[in-house]
C-alpha positions, 0 to 999 in steps of 0.5 A, spaced: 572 512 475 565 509 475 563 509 483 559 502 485 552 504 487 553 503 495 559 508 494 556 513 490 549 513 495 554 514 502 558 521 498 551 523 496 548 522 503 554 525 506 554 531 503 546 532 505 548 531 512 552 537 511 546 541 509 544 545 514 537 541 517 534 549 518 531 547 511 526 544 515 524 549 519 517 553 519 522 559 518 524 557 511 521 559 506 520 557 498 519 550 495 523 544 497 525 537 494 526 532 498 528 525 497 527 519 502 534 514 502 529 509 504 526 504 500 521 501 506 514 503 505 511 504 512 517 509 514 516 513 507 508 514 508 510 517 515 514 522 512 508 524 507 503 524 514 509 528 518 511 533 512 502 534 512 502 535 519 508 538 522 510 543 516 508 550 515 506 549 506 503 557 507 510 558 507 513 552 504 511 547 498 515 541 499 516 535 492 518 528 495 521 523 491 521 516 494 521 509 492 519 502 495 521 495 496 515 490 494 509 492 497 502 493 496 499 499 497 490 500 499 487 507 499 484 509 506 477 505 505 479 499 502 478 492 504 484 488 503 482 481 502 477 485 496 483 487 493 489 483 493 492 476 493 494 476 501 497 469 502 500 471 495 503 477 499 505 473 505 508 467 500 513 473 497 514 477 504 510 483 500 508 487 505 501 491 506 500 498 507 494 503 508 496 509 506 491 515 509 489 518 502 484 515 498 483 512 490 485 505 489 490 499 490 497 499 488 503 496 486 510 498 489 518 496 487 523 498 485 521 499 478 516 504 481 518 512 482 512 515 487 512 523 487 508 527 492 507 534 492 504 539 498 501 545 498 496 549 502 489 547 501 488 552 497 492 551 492 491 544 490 492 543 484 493 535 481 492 537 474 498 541 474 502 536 478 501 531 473 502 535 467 509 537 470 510 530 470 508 529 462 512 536 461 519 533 465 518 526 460 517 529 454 523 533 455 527 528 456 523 524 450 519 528 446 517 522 442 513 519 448 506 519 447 503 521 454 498 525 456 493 527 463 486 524 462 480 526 466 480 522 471 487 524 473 491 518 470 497 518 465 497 514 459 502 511 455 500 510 447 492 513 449 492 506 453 496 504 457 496 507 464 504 509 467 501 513 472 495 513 478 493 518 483 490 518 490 490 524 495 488 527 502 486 534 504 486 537 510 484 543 513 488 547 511 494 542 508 494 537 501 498 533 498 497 529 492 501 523 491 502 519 484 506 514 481 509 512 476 511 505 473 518 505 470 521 498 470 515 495 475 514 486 474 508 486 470 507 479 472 508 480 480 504 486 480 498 483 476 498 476 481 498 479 487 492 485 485 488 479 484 483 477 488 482 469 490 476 471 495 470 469 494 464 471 497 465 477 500 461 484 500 463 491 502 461 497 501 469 499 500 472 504 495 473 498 489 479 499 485 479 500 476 482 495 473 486 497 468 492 496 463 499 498 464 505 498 461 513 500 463 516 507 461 522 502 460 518 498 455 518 504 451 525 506 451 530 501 454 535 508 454 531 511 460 533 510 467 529 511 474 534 516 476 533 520 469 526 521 470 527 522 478 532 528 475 528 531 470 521 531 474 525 534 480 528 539 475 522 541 472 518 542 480 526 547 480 524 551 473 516 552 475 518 554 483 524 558 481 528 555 486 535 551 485 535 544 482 537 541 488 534 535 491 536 534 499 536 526 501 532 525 508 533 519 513 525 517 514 528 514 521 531 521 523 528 523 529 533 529 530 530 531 522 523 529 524 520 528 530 516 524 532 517 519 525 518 512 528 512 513 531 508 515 526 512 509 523 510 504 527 502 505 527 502 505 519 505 498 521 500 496 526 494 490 524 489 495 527 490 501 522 493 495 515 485 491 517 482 494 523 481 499 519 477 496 513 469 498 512 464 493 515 464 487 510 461 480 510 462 473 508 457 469 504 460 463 501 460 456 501 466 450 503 467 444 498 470 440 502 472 433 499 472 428 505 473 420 504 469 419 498 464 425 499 464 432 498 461 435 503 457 443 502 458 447 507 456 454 508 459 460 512 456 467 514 460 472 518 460 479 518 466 482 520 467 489 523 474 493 524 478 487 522 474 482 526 468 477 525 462 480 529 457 474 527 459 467 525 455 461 522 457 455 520 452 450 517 456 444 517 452 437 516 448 434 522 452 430 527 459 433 523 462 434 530 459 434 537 454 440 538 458 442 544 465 442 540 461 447 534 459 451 539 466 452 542 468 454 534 464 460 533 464 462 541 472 463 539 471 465 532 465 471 534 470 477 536 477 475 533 480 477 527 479 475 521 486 473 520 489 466 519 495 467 523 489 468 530 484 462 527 489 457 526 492 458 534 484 459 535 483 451 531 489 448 535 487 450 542 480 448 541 483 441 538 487 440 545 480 439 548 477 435 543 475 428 544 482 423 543 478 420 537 483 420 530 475 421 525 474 427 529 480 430 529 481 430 521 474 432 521 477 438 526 482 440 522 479 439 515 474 444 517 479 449 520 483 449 513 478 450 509 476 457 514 484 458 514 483 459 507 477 464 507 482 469 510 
């Protein structure tokens, strides 16, 4: 009898409920693979942050296997807006997540297996971590061509990366954490780490832009749980432990306390763009009105997610003085967010002279400021 997918998830998660939660204790000793039930990225970086902060890996090196509904995923230092297509993002309800790790931009599906290794500080090892991934792929294919290259990225073909790196290191706890591409949508993944701002500088950690390719692509016959299984087995063999993989509820609060809390901050406006390295805006705004196009300039600087300076250099006698005045009064510590500027525009229009000319000019200017954003 073949189980339905939904079927087989709620045994497997039964029998894991039935494993004894101690195994999460400082008490417990030995390595430990675990794998999240949840495909939501906020709750899956918050086990990462709770397994980094609350576990005792002296005693204990953890493997956490996870995957992700669509997501994009920034390095700590990131600037958003420089890395990714974020109305494309809104347009697709793909969510945006900052991760405490550093290292570039990624794409999250489905299609994508994410793997996290902890250990102490001191025995930190991402070359090792990736050459276990090769080893477990090339013993359920030996004929795939893929290595680790120097800067700790696997390659398919000698060309095409699979699989990036990016981690954090504590004082005394690390974890490494890579991805790699299985089934991913090539033409989503390359649309939204596209940028289409113009203008913007920043000191922020850039990402390298590189080909990539699908395991599946390569070999049809190869399934997410295949690869999960063989690398899980591979971490057994080298920690002589058992080759089991204990699934975990990233929403448990008995399991891992304090998670929804660590949840919920992942997801906060302050920590996803509030938390972007200091960058400005110089650009200029083609706006076509009636038979003209009008060039006009736009200088901000934006701070912890919110323009700290703003100058607009719009055509003399465009709008009242008064009414420009009142724009870059409101747009000067707010965020450098559509959602805020667009309830800003329609607060101020209320107060705009009744006059039909004014308004489309009001409007028009403050579409084109929407779409700096």
């Amino acid at each position: 009898m073949v189980l339905q997918p939904s079927v087989t998830n709620c045994l497997r998660l039964s029998c894991v409920l039935r494993t004894p939660k101690a195994g999460f204790r400082s008490t417990a000793r030995g390595a430990l693979i675990i794998q999240s039930v949840s495909n939501d990225v906020y709750q899956n970086l918050a086990v990462e942050d709770w397994i980094h902060d609350h576990m005792d890996l002296e005693k204990r090196q953890v493997l956490f296997l996870w995957r992700n509904s669509p997501a994009v995923v920034i390095g700590r230092h990131q600037n958003p807006w420089q890395e990714c297509n974020l109305r494309l993002l809104r347009q697709k309800n793909i969510k945006l997540a900052r991760r405490r790790s550093g290292g570039g931009t990624v794409y999250h599906d489905l299609g994508n297996i994410n793997l996290t290794f902890f250990t102490t500080r001191k025995k930190y090892e991402r070359m090792e971590n990736l050459k276990l991934v090769v080893k477990a792929l090339k013993a359920l294919r030996p004929q795939l061509d893929i290595h680790v290259t120097d800067r700790y990225d696997i390659l398919l073909d000698r060309h095409y990366k699979i699989s990036g790196t990016a981690a954090k290191l504590g004082g005394k706890s690390a974890y490494h954490h890579c991805t790699l591409l299985c089934n991913a949508d090539k033409f989503v993944l390359s649309s939204v780490l596209k940028s289409p701002y113009k203008g913007l500088k920043s000191n922020a950690t850039p990402s390298v832009p590189a080909s990539v390719k699908n395991l599946f692509d390569e070999d049809p016959s190869l399934t997410s749980e295949m690869l999960l299984d063989a690398i899980a087995k591979e971490y057994a063999t080298q920690h002589q432990i058992d080759h089991h993989i204990t699934l975990i509820n990233p929403a448990d609060e008995t399991l891992l306390p304090g998670i929804n809390n660590k949840t919920k901050e992942l997801q906060t406006w302050e920590w996803v763009y509030g938390k972007t390295p200091k960058f400005s805006v110089s650009t200029c705004l083609n706006m076509a009105y009636k038979d003209s196009v009008l060039d006009v300039k736009v200088n901000m600087d934006v701070k912890h997610g919110r323009i700290e300076v703003c100058n607009i250099d719009l055509p003399e006698q465009w709008l009242p003085p008064a009414l420009y005045s009142k724009l870059v009064k409101s747009l000067t510590g707010s965020k450098f967010c559509p959602n805020e500027t667009t309830t800003l525009a329609t607060t101020l229009l209320r107060v705009c002279p009744q006059d039909d000319e004014l308004h489309s000019r009001w409007n028009l200017l403050c579409e084109n400021m929407i779409m700096l954003m």
